[in-house]
C-alpha positions as CSV (number, residue, x, y, z in Angstrom):
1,X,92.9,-40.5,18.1
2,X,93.1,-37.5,15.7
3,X,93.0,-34.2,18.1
4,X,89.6,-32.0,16.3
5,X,90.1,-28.7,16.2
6,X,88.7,-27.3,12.7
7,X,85.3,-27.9,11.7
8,X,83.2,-26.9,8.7
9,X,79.5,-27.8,8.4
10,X,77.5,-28.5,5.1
11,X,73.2,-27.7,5.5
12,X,71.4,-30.2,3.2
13,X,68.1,-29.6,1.0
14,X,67.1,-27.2,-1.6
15,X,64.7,-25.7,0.3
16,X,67.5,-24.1,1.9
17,X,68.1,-22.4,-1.2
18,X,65.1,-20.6,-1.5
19,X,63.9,-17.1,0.6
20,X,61.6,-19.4,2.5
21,X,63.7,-21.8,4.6
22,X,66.5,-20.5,6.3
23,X,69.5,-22.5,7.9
24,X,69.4,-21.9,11.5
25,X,71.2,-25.7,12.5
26,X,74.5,-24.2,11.4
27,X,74.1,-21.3,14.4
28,X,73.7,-23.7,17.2
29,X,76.4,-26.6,15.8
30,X,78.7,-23.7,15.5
31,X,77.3,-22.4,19.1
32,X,78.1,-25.9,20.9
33,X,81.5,-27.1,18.8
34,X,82.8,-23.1,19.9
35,X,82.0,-24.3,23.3
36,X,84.4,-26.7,23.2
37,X,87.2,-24.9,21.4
38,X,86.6,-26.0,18.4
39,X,86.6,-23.3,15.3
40,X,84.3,-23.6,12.3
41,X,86.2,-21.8,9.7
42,X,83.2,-22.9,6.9
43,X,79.7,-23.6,5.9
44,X,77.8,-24.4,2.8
45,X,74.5,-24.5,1.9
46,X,74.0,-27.4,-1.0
47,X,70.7,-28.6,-2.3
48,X,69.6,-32.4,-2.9
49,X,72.3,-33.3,-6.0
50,X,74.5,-35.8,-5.3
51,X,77.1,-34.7,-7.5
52,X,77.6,-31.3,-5.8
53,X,77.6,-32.6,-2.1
54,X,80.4,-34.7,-3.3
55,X,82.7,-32.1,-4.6
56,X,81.3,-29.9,-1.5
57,X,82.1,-32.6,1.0
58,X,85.9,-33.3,-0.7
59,X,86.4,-29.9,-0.5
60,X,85.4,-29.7,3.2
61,X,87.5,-32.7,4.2
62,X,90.1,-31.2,2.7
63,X,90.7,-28.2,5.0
64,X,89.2,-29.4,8.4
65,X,89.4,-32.1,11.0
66,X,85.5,-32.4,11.2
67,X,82.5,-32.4,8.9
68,X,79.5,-31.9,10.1
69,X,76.4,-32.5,7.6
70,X,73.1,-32.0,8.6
71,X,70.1,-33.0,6.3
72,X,69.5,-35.3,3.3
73,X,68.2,-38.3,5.7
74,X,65.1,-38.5,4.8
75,X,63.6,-41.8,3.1
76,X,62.7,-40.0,-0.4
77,X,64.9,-40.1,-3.2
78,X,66.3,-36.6,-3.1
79,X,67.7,-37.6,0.2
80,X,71.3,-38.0,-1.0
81,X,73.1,-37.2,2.1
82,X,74.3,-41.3,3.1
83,X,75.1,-41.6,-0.9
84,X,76.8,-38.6,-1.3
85,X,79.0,-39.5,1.9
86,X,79.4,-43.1,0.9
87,X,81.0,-42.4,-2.5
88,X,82.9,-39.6,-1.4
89,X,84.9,-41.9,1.3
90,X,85.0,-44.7,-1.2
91,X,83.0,-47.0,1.9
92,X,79.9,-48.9,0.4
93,X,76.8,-48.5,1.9
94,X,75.1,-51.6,3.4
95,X,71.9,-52.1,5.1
96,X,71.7,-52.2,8.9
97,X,69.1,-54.4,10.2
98,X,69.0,-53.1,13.6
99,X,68.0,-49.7,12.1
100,X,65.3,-51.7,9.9
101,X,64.0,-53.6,12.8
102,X,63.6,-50.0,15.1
103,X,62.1,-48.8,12.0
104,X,59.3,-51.3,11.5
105,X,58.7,-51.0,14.9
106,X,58.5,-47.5,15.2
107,X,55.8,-47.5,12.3
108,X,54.1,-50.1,14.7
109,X,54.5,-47.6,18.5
110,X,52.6,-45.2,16.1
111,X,49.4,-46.8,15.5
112,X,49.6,-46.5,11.4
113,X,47.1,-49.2,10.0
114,X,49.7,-49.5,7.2
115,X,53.0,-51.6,7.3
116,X,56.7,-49.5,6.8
117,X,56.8,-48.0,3.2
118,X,59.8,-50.3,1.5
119,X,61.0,-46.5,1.3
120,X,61.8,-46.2,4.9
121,X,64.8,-48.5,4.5
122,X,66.8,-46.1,3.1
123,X,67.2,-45.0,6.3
124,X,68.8,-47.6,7.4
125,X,71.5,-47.8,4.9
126,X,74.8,-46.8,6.6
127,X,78.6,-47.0,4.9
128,X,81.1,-49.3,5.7
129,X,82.9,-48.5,9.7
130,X,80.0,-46.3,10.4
131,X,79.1,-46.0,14.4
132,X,74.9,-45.3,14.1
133,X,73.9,-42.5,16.2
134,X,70.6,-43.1,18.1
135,X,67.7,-40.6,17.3
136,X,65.1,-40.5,20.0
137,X,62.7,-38.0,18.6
138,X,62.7,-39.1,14.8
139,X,63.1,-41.8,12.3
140,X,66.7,-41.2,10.8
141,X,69.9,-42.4,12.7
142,X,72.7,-40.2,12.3
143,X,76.3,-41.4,11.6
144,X,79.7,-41.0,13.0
145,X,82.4,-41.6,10.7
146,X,86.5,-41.9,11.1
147,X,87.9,-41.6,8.3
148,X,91.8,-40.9,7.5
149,X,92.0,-38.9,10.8
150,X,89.2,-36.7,10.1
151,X,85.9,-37.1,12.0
152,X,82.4,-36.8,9.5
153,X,79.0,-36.9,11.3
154,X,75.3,-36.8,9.6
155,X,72.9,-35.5,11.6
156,X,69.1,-34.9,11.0
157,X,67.8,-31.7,9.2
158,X,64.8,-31.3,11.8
159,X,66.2,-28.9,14.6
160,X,64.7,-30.8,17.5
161,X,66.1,-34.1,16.1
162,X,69.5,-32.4,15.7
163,X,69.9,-30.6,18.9
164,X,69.1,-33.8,21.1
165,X,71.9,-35.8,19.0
166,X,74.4,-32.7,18.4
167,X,74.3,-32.5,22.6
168,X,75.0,-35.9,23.2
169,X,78.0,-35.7,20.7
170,X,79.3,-32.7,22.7
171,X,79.4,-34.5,25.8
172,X,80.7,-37.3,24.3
173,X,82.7,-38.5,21.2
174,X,83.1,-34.6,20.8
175,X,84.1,-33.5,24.0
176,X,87.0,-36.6,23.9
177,X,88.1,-35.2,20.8
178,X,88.5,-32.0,21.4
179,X,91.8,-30.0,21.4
180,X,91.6,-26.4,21.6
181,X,90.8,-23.8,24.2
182,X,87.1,-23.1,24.5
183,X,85.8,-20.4,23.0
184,X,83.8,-17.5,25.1
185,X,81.5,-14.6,23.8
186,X,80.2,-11.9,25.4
187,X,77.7,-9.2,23.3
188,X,77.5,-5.6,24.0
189,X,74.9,-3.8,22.8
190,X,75.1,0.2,21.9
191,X,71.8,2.7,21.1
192,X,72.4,6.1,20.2
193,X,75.7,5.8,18.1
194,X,76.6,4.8,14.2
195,X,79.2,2.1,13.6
196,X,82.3,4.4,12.7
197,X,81.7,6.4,15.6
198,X,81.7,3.3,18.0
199,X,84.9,1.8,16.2
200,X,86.8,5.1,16.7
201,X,86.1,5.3,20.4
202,X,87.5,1.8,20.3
203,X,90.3,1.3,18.3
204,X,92.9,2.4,21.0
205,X,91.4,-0.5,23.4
206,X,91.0,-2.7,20.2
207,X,94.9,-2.7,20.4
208,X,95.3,-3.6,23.6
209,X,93.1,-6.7,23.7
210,X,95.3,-8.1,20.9
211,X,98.4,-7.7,23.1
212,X,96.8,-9.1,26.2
213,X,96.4,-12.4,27.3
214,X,94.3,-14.2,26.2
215,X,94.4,-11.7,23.1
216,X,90.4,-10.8,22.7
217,X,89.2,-10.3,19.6
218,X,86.2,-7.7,18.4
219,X,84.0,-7.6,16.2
220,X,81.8,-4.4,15.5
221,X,77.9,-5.2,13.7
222,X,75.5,-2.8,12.6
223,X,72.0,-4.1,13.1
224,X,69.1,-1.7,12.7
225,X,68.9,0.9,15.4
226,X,71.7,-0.6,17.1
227,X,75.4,-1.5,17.3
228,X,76.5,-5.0,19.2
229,X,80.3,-5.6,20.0
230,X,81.3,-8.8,19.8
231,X,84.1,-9.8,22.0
232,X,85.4,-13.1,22.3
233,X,88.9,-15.3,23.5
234,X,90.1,-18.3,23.8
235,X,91.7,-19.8,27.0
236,X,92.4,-23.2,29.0
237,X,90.7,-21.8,31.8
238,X,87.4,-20.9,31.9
239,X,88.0,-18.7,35.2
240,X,90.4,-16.7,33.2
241,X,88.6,-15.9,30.0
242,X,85.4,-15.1,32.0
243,X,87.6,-12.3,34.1
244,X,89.6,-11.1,30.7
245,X,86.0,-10.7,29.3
246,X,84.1,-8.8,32.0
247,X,87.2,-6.6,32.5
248,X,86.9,-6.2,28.2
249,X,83.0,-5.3,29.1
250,X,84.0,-2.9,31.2
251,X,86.6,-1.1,29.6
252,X,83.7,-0.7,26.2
253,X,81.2,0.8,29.2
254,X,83.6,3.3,30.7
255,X,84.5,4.3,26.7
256,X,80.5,4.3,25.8
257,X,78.7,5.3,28.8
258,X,74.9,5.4,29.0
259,X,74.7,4.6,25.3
260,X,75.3,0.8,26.3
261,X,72.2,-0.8,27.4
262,X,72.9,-4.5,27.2
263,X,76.1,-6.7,28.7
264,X,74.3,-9.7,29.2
265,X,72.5,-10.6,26.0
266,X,68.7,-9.1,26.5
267,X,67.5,-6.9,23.9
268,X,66.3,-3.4,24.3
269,X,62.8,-4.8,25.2
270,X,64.0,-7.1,27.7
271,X,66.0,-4.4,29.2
272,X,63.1,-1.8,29.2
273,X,60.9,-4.0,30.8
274,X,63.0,-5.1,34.0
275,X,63.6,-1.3,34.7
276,X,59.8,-0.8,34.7
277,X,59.7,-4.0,36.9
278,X,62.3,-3.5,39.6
279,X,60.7,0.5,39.8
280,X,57.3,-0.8,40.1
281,X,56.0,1.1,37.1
282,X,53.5,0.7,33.9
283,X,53.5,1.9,30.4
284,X,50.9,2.8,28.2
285,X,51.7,3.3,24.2
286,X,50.1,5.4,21.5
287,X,51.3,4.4,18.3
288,X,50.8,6.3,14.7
289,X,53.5,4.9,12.4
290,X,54.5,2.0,14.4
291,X,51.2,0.4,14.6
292,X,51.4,-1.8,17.4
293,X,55.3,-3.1,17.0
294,X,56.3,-1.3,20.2
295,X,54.1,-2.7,22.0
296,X,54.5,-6.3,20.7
297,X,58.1,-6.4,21.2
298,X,57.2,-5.0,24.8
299,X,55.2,-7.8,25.4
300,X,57.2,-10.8,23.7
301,X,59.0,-10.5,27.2
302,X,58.1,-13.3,29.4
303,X,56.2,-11.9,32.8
304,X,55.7,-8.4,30.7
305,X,51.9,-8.5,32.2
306,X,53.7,-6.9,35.3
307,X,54.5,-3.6,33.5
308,X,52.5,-3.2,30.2
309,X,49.1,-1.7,31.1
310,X,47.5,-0.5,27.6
311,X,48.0,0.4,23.7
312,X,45.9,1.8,21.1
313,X,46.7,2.2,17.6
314,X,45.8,5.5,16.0
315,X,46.4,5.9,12.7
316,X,44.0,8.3,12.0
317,X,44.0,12.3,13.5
318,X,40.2,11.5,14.3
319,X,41.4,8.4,16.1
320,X,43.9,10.9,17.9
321,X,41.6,13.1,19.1
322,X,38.7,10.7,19.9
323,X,40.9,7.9,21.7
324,X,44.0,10.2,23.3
325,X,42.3,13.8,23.1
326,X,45.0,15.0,21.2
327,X,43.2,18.8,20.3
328,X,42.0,19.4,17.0
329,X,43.4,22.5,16.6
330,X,46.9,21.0,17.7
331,X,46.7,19.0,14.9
332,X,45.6,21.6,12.2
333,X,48.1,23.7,13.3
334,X,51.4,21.9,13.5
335,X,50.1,18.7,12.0
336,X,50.4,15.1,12.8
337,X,54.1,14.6,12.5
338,X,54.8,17.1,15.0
339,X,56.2,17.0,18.7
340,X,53.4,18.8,20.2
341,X,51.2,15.9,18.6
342,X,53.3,13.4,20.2
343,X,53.7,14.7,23.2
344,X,49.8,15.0,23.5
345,X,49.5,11.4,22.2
346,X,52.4,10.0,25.4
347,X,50.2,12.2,27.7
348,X,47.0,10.9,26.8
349,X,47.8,7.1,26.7
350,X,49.4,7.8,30.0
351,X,46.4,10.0,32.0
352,X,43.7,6.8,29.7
353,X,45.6,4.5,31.0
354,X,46.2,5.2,34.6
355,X,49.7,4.3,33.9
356,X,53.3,5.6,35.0
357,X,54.8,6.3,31.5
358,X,53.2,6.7,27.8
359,X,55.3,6.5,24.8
360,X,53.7,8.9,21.5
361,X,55.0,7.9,18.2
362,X,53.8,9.4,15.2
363,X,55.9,9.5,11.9
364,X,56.0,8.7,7.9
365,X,57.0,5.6,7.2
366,X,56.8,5.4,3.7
367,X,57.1,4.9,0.7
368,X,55.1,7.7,-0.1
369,X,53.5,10.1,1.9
370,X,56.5,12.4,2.4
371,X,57.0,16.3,1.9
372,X,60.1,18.6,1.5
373,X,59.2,19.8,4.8
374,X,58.3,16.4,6.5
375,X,60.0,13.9,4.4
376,X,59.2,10.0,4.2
377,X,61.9,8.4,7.6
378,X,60.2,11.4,9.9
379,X,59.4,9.7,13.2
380,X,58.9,11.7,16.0
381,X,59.0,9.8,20.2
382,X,57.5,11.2,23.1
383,X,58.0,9.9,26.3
384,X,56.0,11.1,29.3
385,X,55.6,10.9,33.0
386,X,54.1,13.1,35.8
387,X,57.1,14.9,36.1
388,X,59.0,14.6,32.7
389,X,58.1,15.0,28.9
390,X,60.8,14.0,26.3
391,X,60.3,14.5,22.4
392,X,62.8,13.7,19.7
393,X,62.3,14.2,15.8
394,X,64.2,11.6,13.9
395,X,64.9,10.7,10.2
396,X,65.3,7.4,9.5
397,X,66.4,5.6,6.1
398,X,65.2,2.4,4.4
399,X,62.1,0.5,3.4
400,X,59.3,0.8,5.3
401,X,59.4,-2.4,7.5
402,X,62.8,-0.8,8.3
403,X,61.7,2.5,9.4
404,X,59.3,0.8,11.9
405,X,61.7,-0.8,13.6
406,X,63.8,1.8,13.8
407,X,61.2,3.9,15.4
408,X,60.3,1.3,18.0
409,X,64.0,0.9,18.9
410,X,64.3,4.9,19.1
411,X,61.0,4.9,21.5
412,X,61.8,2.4,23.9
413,X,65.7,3.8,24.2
414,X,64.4,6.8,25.8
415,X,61.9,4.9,27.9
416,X,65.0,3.4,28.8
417,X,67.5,6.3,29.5
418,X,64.2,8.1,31.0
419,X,64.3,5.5,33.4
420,X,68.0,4.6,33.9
């Protein structure tokens, strides 16, 4: 057998194409085949014409030692996928009973008054020296292929048909035919630093992971309110790219310091909420700008219950004064973008609320709205307790969804260095 160790995967439909469907198989195929050291060096997107999946799937085939195509097996006519495949490698499709038979009877489990649609047999059409891959959750079989040396598989678009298949591959066929060192990732996340500053602090270290062994390689992402470090290596051992990885960790934490808040893949909310766990503490938010995010992201945590007492939402300086009893005259006199407004607004969720720490956000979020003097990306965070009160003013850039986020990501990483 023909040792795999390139791969390239090709996402099937034309819905794919369009700003509503987005491709998420490719991020877990590429996950699971990295798992076994096996490096995807290209995808494609390609929409139901059979003439462009065959010069996309010649292409592929060219370059790699494994195709994977996922989509297109559907039994309408604009599922091309088995065609496209079949003229490509020149191997004439025929139609599998067996398949047929499950099929029928499948229609039948079901309890559908009608008979199998004629249709449904496309599904059953497979090329020449094709292995059928089982599907338990749906109706399309995928496909294993050798051809020429090279490996192509067709798996089902629908995720939860493709992950069930995809993972018995990987401990199977996949695993056997597997050559190269598995692949390990670890994520670092960084708050309170811009990308160039982060990669400067780096670059002396960035050299020495490419010297060392196994060489580790970085890469440095910009995401909003945030930086992650990407480090990963390659090794025969799994013992030994685990250590070179946590020692890699390390080294970026010692260089960073309190700006990293995340070595283990939680987010910021994730992270905020165990330190309110483990100290026995809850949190109250009064939100302006943000208008709830902060505490939705707070309480997409599993178990968050434990730590998130209360939030209100107000928008309005009368909602201020009526809900948090911000003072009127604080608000006439250094308006409602203001730090003494925020800090009244963390204060009053906090005493309302009966709860350990309250979070004040108030800002302009845009697109209009903005002055010279208080311009639209003006967010100002108060964080509260008994015994501390922290306010920051920040200007933030981007469209309004943007500036949100930003906010809530500012707000809940001083929650977390409050706490740390």
């Amino acid at each position: 057998m023909t040792p795999v160790k390139r791969a390239a995967i090709v996402a099937v439909g034309s819905e794919l194409l369009t700003p509503s469907k987005l491709d998420t198989n490719s991020l877990h195929i590429t996950e699971e085949l990295n798992r076994l050291g096996i490096d995807v060096i290209a995808k494609a997107v390609v929409g139901d014409s059979r003439d462009e999946l065959v010069h996309t799937i010649g292409a592929m085939l060219a370059r790699v030692d494994l195709l994977i195509l996922c989509g297109g097996l559907g039994p309408t006519d604009d599922d091309v996928t088995r065609e496209a495949v079949a003229v490509t490698l020149q191997r004439p499709l025929a139609e599998d009973e067996a398949i047929t038979a499950r099929l029928r009877e499948r229609f039948k489990a079901r309890g559908f008054a009608m008979p199998m649609p004629e249709t449904n047999r496309r599904q059953a059409m497979v090329p020449a020296g094709a292995t059928v891959i089982e599907n338990a959750r749906g109706s399309a079989p995928g496909l294993w292929i050798d051809h020429d040396g090279k490996v192509v598989v067709l798996l089902p678009g629908p995720p939860r048909e493709l992950k069930s298949m995809l993972a018995a591959l990987v401990e199977g066929r996949l695993r056997a035919r597997a050559s190269g060192e598995p692949l390990v990732r670890r994520v670092v996340r960084i708050a309170g630093r811009i990308e160039s500053d982060v990669d400067q602090v780096l670059q002396p270290i960035y050299r020495e992971w490419a010297a060392a062994d196994p060489p580790i390689a970085a890469t440095i992402l910009a995401q909003p309110g945030a930086i992650e470090l990407h480090l990963s290596a390659h090794a025969a051992s799994q013992d030994v790219v685990a250590r070179a990885l946590e020692d890699a960790v390390q080294r970026v934490m010692d260089a960073i310091g309190a700006d990293v808040y995340s070595i283990d893949g939680r987010r910021l909310e994730a992270v905020v909420g165990d330190l309110l766990a483990a100290k026995g503490l809850r949190i109250g938010a009064a939100e302006s700008c943000t208008g709830g995010l902060i505490t939705s992201r707070l309480t997409d945590v599993p178990g968050s219950s434990r730590y998130v007492d209360q939030s209100v939402i107000t928008y309005s300086n009368t909602a201020k004064t009526e809900l948090l009893g911000v003072p009127e005259e604080l608000l006439k006199e250094h308006g409602a973008v203001s730090e003494p407004v925020a800090l009244a607004m963390a204060d009053g969720i906090r005493v309302r609320a009966r709860a350990h720490v309250g979070i004040g956000v108030t800002g302009i979020a845009g697109p209009t709205g903005g002055t010279p003097e208080k311009p639209v990306g003006m967010v100002v965070v108060a964080v509260t307790t008994a015994t501390e009160r922290r306010c920051r003013t920040f200007r933030f850039f981007g469209e309004r969804e943007l500036v949100k986020f930003q906010a809530s990501q500012a707000a809940l990483d001083m929650v977390r260095r409050l706490l740390s």
